[in-house]
C-alpha positions as CSV (number, residue, x, y, z in Angstrom):
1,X,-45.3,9.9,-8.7
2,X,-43.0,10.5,-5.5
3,X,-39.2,9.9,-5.8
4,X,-36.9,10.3,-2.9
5,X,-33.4,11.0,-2.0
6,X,-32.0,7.5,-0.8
7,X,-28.1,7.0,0.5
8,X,-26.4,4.2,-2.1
9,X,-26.7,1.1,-1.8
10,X,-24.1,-0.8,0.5
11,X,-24.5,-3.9,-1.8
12,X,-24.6,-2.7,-5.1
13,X,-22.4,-4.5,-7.6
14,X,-19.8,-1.8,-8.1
15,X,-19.7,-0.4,-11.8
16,X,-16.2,-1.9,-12.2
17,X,-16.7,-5.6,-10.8
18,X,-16.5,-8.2,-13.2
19,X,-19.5,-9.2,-12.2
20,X,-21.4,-6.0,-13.4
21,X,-23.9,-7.8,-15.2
22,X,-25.4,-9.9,-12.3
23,X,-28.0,-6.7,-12.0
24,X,-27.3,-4.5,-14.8
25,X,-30.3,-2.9,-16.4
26,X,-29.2,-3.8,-20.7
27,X,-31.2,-1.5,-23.2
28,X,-31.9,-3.3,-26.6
29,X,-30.9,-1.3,-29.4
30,X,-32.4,-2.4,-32.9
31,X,-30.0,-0.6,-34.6
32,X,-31.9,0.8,-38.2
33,X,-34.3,2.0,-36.0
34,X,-33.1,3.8,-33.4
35,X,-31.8,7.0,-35.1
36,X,-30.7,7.8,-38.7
37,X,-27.7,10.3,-38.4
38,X,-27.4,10.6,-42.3
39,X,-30.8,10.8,-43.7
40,X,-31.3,7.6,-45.3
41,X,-34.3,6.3,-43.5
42,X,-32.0,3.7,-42.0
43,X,-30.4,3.8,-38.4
44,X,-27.0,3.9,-38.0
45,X,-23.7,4.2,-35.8
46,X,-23.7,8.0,-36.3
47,X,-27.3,8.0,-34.6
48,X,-26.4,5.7,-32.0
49,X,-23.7,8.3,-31.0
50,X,-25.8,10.8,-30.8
51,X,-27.9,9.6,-28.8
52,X,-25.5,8.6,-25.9
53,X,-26.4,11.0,-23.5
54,X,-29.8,10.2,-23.9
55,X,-29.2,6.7,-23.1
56,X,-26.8,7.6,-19.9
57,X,-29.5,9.9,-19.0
58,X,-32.1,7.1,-18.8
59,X,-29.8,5.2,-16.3
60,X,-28.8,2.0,-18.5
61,X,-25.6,0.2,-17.5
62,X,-25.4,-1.2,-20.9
63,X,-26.4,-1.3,-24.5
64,X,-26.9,-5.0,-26.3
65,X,-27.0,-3.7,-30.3
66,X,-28.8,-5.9,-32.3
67,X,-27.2,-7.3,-35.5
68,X,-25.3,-4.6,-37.3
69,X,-23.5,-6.6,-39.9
70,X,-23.3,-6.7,-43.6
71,X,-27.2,-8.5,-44.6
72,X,-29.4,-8.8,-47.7
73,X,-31.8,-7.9,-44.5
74,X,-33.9,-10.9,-45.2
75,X,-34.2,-11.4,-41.4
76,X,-33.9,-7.6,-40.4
77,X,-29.8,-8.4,-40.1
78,X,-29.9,-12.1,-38.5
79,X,-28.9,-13.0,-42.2
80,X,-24.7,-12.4,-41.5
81,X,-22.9,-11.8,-44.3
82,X,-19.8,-11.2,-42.6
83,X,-19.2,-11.2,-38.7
84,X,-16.2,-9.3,-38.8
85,X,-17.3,-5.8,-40.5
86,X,-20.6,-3.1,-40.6
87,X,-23.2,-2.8,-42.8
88,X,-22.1,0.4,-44.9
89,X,-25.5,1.6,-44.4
90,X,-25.3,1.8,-40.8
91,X,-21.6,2.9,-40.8
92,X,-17.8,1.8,-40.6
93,X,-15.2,-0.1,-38.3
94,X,-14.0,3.2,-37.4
95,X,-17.4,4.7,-36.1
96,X,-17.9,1.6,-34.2
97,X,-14.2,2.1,-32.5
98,X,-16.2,5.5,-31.8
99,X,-19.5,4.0,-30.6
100,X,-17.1,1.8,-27.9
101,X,-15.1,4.8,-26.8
102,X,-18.4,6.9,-26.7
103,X,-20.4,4.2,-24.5
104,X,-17.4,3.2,-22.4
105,X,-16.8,7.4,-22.1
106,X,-19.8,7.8,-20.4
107,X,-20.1,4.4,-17.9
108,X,-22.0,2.6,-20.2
109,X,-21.1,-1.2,-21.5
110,X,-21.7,-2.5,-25.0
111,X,-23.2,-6.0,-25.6
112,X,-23.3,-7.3,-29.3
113,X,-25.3,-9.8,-31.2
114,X,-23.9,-13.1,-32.4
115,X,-25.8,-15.2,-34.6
116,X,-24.0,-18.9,-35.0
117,X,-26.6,-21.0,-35.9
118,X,-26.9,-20.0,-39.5
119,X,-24.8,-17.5,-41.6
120,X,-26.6,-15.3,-45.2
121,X,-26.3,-17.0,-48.5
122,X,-24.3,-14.3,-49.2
123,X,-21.5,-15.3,-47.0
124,X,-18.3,-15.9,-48.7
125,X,-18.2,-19.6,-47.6
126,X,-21.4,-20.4,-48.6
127,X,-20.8,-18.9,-52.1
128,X,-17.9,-21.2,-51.9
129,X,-20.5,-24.3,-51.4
130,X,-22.5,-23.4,-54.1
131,X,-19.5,-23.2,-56.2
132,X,-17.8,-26.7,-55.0
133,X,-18.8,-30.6,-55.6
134,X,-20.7,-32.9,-53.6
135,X,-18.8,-34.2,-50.3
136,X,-15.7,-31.2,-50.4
137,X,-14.5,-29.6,-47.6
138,X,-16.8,-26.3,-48.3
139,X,-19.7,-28.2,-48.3
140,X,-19.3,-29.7,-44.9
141,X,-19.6,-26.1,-43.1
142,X,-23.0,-26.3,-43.9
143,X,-25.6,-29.5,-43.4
144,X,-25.6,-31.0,-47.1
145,X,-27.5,-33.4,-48.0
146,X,-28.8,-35.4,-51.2
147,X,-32.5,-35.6,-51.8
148,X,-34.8,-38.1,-51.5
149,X,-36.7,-39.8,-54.5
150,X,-35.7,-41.3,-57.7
151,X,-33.6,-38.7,-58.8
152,X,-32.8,-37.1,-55.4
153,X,-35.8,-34.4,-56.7
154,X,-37.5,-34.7,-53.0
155,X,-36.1,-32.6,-50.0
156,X,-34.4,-35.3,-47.3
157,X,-36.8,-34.4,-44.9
158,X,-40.5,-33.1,-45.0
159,X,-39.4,-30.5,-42.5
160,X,-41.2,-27.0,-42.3
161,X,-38.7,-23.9,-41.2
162,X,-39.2,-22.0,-38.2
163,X,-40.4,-19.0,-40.6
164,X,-42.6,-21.1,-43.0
165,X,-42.1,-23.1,-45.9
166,X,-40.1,-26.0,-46.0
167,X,-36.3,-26.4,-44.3
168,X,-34.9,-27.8,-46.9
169,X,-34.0,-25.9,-50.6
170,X,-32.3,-27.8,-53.6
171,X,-29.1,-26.1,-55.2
172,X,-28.3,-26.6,-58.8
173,X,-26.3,-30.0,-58.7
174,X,-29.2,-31.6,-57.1
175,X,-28.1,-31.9,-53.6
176,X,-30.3,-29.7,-50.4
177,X,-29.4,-27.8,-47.6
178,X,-30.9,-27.0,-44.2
179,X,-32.4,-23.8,-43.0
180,X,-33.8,-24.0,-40.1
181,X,-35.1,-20.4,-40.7
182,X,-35.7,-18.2,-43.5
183,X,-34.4,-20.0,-47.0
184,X,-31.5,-16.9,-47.2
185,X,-30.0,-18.7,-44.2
186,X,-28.0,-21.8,-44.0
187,X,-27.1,-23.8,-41.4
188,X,-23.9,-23.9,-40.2
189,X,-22.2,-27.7,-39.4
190,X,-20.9,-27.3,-35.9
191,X,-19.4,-30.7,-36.3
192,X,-16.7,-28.6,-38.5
193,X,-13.6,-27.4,-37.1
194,X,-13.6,-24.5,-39.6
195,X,-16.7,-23.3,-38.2
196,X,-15.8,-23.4,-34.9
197,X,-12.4,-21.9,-35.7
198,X,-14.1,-18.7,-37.5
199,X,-16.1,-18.3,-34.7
200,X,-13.4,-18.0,-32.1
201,X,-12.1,-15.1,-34.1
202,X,-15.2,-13.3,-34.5
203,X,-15.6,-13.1,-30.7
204,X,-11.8,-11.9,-30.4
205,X,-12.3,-9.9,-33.1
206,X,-14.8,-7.5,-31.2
207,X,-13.6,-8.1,-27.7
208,X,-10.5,-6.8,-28.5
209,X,-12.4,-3.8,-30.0
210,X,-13.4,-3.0,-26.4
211,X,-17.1,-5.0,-26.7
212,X,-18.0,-6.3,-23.6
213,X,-20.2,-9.5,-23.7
214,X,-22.4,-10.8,-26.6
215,X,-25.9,-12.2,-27.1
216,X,-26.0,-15.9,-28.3
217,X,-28.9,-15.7,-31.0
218,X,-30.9,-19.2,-30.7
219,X,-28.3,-20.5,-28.4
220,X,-30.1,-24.0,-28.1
221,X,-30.1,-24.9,-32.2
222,X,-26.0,-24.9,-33.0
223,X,-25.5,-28.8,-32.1
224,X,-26.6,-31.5,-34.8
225,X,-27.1,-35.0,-35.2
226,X,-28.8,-36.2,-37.9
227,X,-28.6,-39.9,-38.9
228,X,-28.5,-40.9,-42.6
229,X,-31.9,-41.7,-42.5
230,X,-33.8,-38.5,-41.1
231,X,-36.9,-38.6,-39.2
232,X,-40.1,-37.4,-40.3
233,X,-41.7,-33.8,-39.0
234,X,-44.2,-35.6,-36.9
235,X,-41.4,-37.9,-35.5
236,X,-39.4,-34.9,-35.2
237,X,-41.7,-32.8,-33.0
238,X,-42.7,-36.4,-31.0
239,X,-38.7,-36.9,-30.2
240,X,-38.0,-35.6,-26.3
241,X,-36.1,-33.3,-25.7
242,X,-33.7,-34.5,-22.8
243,X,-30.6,-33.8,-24.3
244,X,-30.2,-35.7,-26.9
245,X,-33.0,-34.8,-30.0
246,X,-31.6,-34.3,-33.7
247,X,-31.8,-30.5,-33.9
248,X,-32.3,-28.4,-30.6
249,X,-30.6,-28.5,-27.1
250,X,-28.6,-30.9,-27.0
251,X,-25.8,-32.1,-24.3
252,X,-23.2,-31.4,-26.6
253,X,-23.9,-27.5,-27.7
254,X,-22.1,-26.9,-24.5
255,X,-19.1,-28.0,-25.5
256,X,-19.2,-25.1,-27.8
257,X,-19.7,-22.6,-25.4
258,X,-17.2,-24.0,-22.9
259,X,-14.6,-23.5,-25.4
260,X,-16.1,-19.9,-25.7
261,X,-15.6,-19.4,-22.1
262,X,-12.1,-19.6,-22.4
263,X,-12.1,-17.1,-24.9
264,X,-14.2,-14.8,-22.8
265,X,-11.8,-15.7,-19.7
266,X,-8.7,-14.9,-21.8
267,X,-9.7,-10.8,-20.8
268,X,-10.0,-8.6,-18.1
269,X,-12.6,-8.5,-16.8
270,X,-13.9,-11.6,-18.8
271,X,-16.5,-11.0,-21.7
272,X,-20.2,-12.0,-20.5
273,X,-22.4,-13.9,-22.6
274,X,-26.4,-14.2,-22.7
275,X,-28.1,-17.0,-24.2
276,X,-31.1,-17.1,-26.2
277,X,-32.8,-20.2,-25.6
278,X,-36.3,-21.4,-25.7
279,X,-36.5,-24.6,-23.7
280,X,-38.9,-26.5,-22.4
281,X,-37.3,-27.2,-18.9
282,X,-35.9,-24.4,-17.0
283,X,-33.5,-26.8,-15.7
284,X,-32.0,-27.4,-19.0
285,X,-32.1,-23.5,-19.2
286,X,-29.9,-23.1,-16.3
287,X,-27.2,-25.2,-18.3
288,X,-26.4,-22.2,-20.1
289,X,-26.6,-19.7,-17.5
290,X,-24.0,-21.5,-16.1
291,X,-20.3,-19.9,-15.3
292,X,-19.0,-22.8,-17.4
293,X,-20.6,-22.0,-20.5
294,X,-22.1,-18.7,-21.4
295,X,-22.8,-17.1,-18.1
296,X,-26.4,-15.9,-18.1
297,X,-29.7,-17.1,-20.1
298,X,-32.8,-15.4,-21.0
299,X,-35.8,-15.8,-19.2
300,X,-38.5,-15.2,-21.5
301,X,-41.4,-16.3,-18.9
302,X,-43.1,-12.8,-18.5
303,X,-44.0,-12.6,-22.0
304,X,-46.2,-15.9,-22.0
305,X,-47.4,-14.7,-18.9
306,X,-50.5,-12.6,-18.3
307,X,-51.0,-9.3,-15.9
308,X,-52.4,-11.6,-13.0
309,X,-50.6,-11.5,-9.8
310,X,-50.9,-15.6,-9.7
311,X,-48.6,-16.5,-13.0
312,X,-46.2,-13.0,-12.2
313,X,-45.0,-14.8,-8.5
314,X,-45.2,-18.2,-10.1
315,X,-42.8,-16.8,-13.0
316,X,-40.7,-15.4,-10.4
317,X,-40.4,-18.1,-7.8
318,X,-39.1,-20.2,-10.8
319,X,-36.7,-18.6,-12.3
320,X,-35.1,-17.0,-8.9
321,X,-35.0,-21.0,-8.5
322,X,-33.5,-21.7,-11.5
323,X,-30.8,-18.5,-10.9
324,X,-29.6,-20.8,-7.9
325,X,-29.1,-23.8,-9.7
326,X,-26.5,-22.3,-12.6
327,X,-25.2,-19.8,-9.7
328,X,-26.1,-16.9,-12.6
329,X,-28.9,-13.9,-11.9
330,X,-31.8,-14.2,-14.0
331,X,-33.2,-12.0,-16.4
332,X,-36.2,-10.3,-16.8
333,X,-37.8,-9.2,-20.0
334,X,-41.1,-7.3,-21.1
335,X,-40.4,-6.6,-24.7
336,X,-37.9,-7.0,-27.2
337,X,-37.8,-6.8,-31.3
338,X,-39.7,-10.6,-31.4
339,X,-42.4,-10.1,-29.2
340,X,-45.5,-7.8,-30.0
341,X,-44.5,-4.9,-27.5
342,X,-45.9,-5.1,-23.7
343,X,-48.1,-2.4,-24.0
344,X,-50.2,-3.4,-26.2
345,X,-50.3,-7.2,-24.9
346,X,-51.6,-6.1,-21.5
347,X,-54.4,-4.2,-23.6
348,X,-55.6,-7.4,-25.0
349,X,-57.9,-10.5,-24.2
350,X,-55.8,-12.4,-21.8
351,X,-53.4,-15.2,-22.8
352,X,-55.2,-17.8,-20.3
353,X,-52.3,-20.2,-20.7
354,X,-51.7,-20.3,-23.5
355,X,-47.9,-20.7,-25.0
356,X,-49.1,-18.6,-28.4
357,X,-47.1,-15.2,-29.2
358,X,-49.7,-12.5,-27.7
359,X,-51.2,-10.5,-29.9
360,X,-50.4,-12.8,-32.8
361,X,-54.0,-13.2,-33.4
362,X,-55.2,-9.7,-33.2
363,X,-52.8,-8.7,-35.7
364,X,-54.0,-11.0,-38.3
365,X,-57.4,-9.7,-37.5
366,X,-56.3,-6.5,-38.6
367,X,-56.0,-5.2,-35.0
368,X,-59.7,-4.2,-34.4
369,X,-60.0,-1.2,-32.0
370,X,-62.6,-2.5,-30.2
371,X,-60.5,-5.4,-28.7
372,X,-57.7,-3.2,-27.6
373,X,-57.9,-0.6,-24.6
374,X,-54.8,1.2,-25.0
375,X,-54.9,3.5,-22.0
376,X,-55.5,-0.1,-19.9
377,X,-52.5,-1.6,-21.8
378,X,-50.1,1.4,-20.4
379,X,-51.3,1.5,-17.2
380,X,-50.4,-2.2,-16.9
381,X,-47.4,-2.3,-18.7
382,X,-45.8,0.6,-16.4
383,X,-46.8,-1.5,-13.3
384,X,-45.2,-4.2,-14.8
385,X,-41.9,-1.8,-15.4
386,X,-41.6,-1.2,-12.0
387,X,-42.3,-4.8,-10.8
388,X,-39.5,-6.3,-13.2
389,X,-37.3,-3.7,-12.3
390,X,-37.2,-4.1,-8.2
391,X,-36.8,-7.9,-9.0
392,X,-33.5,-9.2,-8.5
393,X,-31.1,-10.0,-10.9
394,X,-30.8,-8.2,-14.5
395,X,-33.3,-6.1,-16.8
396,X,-33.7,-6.1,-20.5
397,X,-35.2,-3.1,-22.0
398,X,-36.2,-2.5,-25.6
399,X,-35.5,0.6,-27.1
400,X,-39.0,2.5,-27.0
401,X,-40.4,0.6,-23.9
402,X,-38.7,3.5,-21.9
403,X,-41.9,5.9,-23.8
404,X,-44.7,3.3,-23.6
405,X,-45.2,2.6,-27.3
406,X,-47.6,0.4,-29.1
407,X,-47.2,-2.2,-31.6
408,X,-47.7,-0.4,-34.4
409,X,-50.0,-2.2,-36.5
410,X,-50.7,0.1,-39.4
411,X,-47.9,-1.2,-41.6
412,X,-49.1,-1.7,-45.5
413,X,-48.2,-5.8,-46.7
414,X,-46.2,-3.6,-49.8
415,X,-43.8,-2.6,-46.7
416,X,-43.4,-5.1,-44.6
417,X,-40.3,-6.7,-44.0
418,X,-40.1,-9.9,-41.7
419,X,-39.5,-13.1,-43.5
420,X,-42.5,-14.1,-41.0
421,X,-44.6,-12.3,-43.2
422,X,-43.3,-13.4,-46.7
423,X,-42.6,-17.0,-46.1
424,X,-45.3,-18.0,-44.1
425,X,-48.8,-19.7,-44.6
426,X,-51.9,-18.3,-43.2
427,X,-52.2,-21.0,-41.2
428,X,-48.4,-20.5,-39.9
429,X,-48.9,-17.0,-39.5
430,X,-51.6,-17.8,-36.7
431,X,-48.8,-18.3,-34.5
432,X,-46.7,-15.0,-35.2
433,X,-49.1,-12.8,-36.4
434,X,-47.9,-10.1,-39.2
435,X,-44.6,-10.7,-38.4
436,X,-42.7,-8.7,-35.7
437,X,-42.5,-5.8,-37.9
438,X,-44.4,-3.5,-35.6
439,X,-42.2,-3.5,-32.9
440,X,-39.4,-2.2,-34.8
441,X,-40.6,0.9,-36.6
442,X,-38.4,3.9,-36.4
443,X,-38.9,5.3,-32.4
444,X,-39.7,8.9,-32.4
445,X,-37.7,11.3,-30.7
446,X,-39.8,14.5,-31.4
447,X,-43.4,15.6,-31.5
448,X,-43.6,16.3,-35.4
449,X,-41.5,16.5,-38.4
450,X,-40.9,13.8,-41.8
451,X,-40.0,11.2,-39.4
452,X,-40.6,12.3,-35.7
453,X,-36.8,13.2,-35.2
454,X,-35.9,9.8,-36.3
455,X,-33.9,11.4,-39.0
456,X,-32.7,14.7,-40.3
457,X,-35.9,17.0,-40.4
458,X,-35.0,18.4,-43.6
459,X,-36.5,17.3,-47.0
460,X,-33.8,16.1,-48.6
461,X,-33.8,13.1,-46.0
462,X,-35.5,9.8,-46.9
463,X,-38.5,8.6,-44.4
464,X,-38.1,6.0,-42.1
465,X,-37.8,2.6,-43.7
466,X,-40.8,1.2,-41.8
467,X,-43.5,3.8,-41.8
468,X,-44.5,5.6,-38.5
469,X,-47.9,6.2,-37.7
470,X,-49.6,9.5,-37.2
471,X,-50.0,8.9,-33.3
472,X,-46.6,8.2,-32.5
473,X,-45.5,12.5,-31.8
474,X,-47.5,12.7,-28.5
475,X,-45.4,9.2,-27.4
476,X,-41.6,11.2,-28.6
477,X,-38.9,11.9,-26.1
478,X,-39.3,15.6,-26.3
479,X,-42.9,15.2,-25.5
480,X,-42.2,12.9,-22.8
481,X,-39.6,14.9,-21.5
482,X,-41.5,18.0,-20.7
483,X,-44.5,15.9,-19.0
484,X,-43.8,14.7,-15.3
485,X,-46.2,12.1,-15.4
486,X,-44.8,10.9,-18.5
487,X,-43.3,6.6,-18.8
488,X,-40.3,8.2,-19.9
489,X,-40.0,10.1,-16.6
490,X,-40.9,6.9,-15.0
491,X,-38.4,5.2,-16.2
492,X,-35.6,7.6,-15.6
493,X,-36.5,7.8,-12.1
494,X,-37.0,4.5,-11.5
495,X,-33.6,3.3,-12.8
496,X,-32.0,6.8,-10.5
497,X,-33.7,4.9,-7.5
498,X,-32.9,1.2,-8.6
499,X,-29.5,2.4,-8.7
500,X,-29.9,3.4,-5.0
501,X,-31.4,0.5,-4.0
502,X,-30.3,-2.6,-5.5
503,X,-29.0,-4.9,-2.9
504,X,-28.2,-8.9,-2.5
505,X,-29.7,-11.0,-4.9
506,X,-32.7,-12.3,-3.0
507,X,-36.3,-10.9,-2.1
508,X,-39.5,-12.2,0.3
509,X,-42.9,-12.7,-0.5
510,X,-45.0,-10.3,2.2
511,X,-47.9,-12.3,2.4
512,X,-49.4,-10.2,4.8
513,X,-49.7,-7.7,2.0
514,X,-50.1,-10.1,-0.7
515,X,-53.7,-12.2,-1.9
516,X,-55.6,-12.3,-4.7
517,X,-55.0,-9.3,-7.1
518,X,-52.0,-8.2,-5.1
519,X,-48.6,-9.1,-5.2
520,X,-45.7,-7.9,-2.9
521,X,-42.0,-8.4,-1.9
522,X,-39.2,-7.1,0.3
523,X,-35.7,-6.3,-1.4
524,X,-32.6,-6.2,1.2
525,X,-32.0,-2.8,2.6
526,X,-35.7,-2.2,3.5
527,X,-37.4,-1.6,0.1
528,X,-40.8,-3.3,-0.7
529,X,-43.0,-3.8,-3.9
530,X,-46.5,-3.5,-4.3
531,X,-48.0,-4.7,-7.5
532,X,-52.1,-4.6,-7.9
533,X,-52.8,-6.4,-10.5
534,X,-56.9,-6.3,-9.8
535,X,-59.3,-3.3,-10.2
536,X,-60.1,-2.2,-7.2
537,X,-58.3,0.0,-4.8
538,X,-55.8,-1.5,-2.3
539,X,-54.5,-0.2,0.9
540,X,-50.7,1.3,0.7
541,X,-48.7,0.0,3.4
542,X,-46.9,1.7,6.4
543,X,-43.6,3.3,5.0
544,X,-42.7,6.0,3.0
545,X,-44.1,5.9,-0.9
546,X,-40.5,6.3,-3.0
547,X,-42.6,6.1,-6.7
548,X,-45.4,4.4,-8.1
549,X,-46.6,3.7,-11.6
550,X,-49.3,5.7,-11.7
551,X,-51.3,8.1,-8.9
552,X,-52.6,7.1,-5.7
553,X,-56.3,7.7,-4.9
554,X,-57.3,8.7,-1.5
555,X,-60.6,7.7,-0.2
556,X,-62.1,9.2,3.7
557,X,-58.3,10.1,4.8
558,X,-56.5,6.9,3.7
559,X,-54.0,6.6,0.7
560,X,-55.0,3.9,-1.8
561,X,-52.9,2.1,-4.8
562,X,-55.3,1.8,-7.9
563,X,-55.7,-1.0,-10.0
564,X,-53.2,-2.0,-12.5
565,X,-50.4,0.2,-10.1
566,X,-47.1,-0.8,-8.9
567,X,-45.5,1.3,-5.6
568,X,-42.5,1.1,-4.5
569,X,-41.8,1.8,-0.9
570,X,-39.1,2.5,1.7
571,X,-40.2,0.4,5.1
């Protein structure tokens, strides 16, 4: 790899614009697995700080923390039981005022998680529910409903949650409630004022603790309209979805957020939002991207798409379109702590258009060697690094990523922990595999000890609450760091150079350069991108080589990019 002194960029987003997040590269933090500070086998806040000059070493902008709230954990934290305080276990109000001042200390932003489609049983109001009569005012903060048969003994609907089993569960009075996920979490009623009240002081709440911009969890699900008489699963899944089906993206979520963008607008700079949410028609997408309502939406494209130089530009022509129409920057994302992580899916049999979660089905085969190349799933997923990182608009990088992990796959059922797992079918399970546990073991940070560095290396500490495998010391930080070939050191030096080069928002296809297995644009400022996505050698352009994901070959005088390489040049 080659990395070269550049002058900084003249249209770089300055670090203190309010529109920082137009480019920003955001690092996903799982939070109980990122590091333990105490020696409980469980991430925490303490860890999180200790690791800040780690993470403003790797060149992040900003962090996005997944949930860190009081749970029962039956969704790995999206189970809330309050959205206003910290799981003990991962620490205190007063080490997250810490975390804030830490982050904002050394240039680096802080996105949180909020989840409003569904709170824990747990949560105070929903323990109020359970404890009230049919029709009161506690009840209607959730979706209620009485059952269907002679005695109301049949659920109102024949739905099936998202994680398995049916969406409906009777309470002891008789009466049912909706969960369009795991049975531990109810669905909120967003035609309730009380629910959008508590939500307006949950996002004050931790914007005026210094947190700049949240992550909607399931974005598209909040607004509901479902008629006395509810439809059927197969009339359900038959309904379009232009707006105005029962149960997912409908006109009137953004109402919701517009009157969250007034919050957000209420500070300086304003808070920035990203939206999760998996719709069918990027042009529904872009309704949340815009400056209206949340501000930015996740484009989850590249991980339905395979390492093919075809479905990469078409993924990328489309969204860069649908950027333009909400006026936002897109986002682009490899891995994250749903998705079976990148470098193992490039490893794999190819996805050939299909919409199912790669890797899903491997997993449930128990992961068979023989259908995995590892060393082929790195090489592509560090060209695919660098070709999402010189695209324009923002990254989102999962913690671990950054060292070229694997799904980990060698997770006994007796400790598994995603509701995927537990309250699906085998049949249901075809779709999500094991669950997602694998990409959310414990990351190591060094080459041996009880828990790679995760923890305290000392035996009173607890191991890692999702067990590590043997392989994962040669893939640690301190391993990585020492090796100059290493995807860490990739990454550092291609977010140092990003940095550099970053310009306006726009890029051109060189199709000179591009055909077949190769891919390449320009980026304002004179920067281009090579991607081959093929096999076989192809020629390097005119220009000056700034970094590449992995060596070039040279062949009778000339320089070549191998297969499965992305450069990155100065022309």
């Amino acid at each position: 790899m080659t990395l070269t002194q550049t002058a900084p960029s003249p249209f770089r987003i300055p670090a203190d614009s309010p529109d920082w997040w137009r480019q920003a590269v955001v690092y996903q933090i799982y939070p109980r697995s990122f590091a333990d500070a105490n020696g409980d086998g469980i991430g925490d806040l303490a860890g999180i700080i200790s690791r800040i000059d780690y993470l403003k070493q790797l060149g992040v902008d900003a962090v996005w923390m997944s949930p860190f709230y009081p749970s029962a954990l039956a969704d790995g934290g999206y189970d809330v039981d309050d959205y206003r305080d910290i799981d003990p276990r991962i620490g205190t109000l007063d080490k997250f005022d810490q975390l804030v001042a830490a982050l904002h200390g050394a240039g680096i932003r802080l996105i949180v998680d909020i989840v409003p489609n569904h709170s824990s049983d747990r949560h105070r109001w929903f323990q109020e529910a359970l404890n009230s009569p049919r029709g009161s005012a506690a009840r209607d903060r959730y979706i209620f409903r009485d059952g269907l048969g002679e005695h109301g003994e049949l659920p109102p609907a024949d739905w099936t949650a998202s994680f398995g089993g049916p969406a409906w569960t009777q309470v002891p009075d008789g009466q049912w409630y909706l969960h369009t996920f795991a049975v531990e979490q109810p669905d909120w009623n967003w035609d309730n004022p009380d629910v959008h009240a508590e939500f307006i002081r949950t996002l004050r709440f931790w914007a005026d603790r210094g947190v700049d911009g949240f992550r909607i969890d399931v974005a598209n699900t909040l607004s509901k309209d479902l008629p006395e008489q509810l439809p059927t699963a197969a009339e359900l899944a038959a309904m379009p979805k232009d707006g105005n089906h029962p149960m997912v993206d409908r006109d009137d979520v953004q109402d919701i957020y517009a009157e969250w963008r007034q919050v957000f607008n209420e500070y300086d700079p304003p808070r920035t939002a990203v939206a999760e949410a998996w719709v069918d028609d990027p042009a529904r997408r872009a309704r949340y991207a815009s400056p209206e309502s949340l501000g930015q939406a996740f484009n989850f494209d590249l991980l339905q798409a395979d390492f093919d130089a075809a479905s990469f530009r078409r993924v990328v022509a489309a969204n860069l379109d649908q950027a333009a129409l909400s006026g936002s920057s897109s986002t682009w994302v490899l891995s994250n702590h749903d998705v079976t992580r990148h470098a193992t899916r490039y490893g794999l049999a190819p996805l050939a258009g299909s919409k199912a979660k790669q890797g899903a089905e491997w997993m449930l085969a128990g992961a068979p060697a023989d259908q995995f190349d590892r060393e082929l799933g790195l090489r592509r997923a560090r060209a695919a690094t660098l070709f999402e990182l010189a695209l324009p608009g923002s990254a989102y990088l999962y913690q671990g990523e950054e060292l070229g992990l694997a799904e980990v796959t060698e997770i006994p059922d007796d400790r598994r922990q995603d509701p995927v797992f537990f309250h699906s079918t085998p049949e249901h399970r075809s779709y999500d595999g094991l669950g997602r546990d694998g990409a959310r073991v414990p990351i190591p940070w060094t080459p041996a000890g009880p828990s790679f560095g995760f923890g305290p290396d000392s035996p009173e500490a607890a191991p890692a609450h999702l067990p590590q495998p043997s392989w994962f010391g040669q893939y640690s930080v301190a391993a990585e760091e020492r090796d100059e070939g290493s995807t860490l050191t990739m990454y550092r030096r291609a977010l140092a150079l990003r940095g550099r080069l970053e310009g306006a928002e726009t890029l051109e296809w060189e199709e000179e350069l591009s055909g077949g297995d190769v891919l390449a644009f320009t980026r304002p400022g004179g920067w281009l991108c090579l991607t081959n996505f093929g096999e076989d050698p192809a020629p390097v352009p005119a220009g000056e080589v700034l970094l590449a994901s992995s060596p070039l070959v040279h062949q009778d005088g000339s320089a070549l990019v191998p297969g499965a390489t992305t450069i990155w040049m100065k022309v």
